[in-house]
C-alpha positions as CSV (number, residue, x, y, z in Angstrom):
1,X,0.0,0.0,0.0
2,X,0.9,3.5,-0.4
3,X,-0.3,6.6,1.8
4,X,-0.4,10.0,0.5
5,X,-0.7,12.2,3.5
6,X,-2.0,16.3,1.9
7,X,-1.6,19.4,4.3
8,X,-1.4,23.0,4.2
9,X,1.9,24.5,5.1
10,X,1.6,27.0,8.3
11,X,4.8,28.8,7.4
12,X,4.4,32.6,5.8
13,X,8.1,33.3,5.9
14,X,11.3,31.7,3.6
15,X,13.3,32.6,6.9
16,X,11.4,30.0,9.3
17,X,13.5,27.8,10.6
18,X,11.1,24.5,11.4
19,X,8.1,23.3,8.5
20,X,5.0,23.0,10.3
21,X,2.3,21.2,8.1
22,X,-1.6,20.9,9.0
23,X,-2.0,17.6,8.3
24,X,-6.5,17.3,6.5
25,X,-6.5,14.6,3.9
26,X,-5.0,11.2,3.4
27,X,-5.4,8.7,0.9
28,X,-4.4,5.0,0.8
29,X,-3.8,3.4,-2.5
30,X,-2.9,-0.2,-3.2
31,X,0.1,-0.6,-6.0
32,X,-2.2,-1.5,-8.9
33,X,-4.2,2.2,-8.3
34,X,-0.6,3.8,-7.4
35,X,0.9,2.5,-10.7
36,X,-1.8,4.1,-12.5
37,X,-2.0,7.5,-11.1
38,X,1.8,7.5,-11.8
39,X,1.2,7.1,-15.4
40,X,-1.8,9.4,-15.3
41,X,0.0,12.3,-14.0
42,X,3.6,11.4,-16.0
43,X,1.0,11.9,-19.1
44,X,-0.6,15.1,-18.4
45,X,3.0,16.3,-17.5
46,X,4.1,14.9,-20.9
47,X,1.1,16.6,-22.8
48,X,1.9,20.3,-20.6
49,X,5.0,19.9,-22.1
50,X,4.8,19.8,-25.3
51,X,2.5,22.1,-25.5
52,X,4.4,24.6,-23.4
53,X,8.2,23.3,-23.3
54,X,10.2,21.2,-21.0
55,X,9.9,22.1,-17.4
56,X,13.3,21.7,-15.7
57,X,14.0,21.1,-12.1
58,X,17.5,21.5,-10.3
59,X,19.2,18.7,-8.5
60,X,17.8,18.4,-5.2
61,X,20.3,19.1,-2.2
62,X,19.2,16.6,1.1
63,X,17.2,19.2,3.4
64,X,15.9,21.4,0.7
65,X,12.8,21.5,-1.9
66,X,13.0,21.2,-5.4
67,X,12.6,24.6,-7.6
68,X,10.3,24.5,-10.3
């Protein structure tokens, strides 16, 4: 199984030290519906793209988010 945990992040400032998430929503998802979902979203981010052009992310440093 696979748990996606969704929250809304409590922190208004870039200079905060600690993350502080309000965990609302989770969803459990066996591997079949996981697998799926996976190649659901890969596709719409494969149509956005060539539509609109290649979004590039940086290489994510441990302790830090990726840009977009």
């Amino acid at each position: 199984e696979l748990t996606l945990l969704f929250g809304m992040s409590k922190n208004w400032h870039a200079s905060q030290k600690e993350v502080v998430v309000e965990m609302t929503d989770r969803m459990v998802l066996n591997p079949y519906v996981a697998k799926r979902l996976a190649l659901m979203l890969n596709n719409s981010v494969r149509e956005y793209e060539s539509r609109f052009g290649e979004l590039k992310l940086e290489a994510e440093t441990p302790g830090q988010a990726t840009k977009a």
